[in-house]
VOLOKE-41136 format. One record per residue (C-alpha): x, y negated, z; residue in one letter. Coordinates in steps of 0.5 Angstrom, whole numbers, plus 2048, in hexadecimal, padded with zeros to 3 digits. Layout:
XYZA
...
//
This chain:
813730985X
812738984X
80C73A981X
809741982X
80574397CX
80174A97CX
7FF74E976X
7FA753974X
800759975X
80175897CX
80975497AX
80B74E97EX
80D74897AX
81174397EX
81273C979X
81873997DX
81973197CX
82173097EX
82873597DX
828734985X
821737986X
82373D980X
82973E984X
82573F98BX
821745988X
825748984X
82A74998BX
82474C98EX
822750989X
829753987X
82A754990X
823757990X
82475C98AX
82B75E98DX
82975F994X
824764991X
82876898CX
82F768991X
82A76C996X
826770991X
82C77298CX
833770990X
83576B98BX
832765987X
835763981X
83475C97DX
83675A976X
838753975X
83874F96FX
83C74996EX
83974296CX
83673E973X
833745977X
83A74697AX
83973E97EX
83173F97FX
833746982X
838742987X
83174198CX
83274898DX
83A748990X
83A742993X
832743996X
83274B997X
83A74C998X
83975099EX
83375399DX
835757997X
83875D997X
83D75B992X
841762993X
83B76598FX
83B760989X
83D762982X
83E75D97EX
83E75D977X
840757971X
83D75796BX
83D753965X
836753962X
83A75095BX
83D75695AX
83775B95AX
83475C954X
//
């Protein structure tokens, strides 16, 4: 079950219990924040870690595949063990 937690600087903290309910809302986040960047800048780009992110992101292409511009996408992979 998703709880909501406000603090005092006017943030939202979401406690997600399940993988499957973090998939869900990281899905409709990431669309969202898409949808806006692609009309204000042209294009969004994301950067992607390895781990488990790429499978909880699969909400996003199996749940928004046809309502994403994925034309606008530039995807980025990094390896968070190699920075310094």
């Amino acid at each position: 079950m998703a709880q909501l937690i406000k603090n005092k600087k006017k943030r939202e903290v979401i406690k997600l219990v399940t993988e499957e309910q973090v998939a869900v809302a990281l899905a409709q986040y990431t669309a969202d924040l898409s949808e806006k960047y692609i009309k204000e800048k042209g294009s969004f780009n994301v950067v992607l870690s390895g781990g488990t992110l790429i499978h909880t992101m699969r909400v996003l292409a199996e749940v928004y595949k046809n309502a994403v511009d994925w034309s606008k996408w530039r995807v980025f992979w990094v390896d968070e063990s190699c920075s310094s």
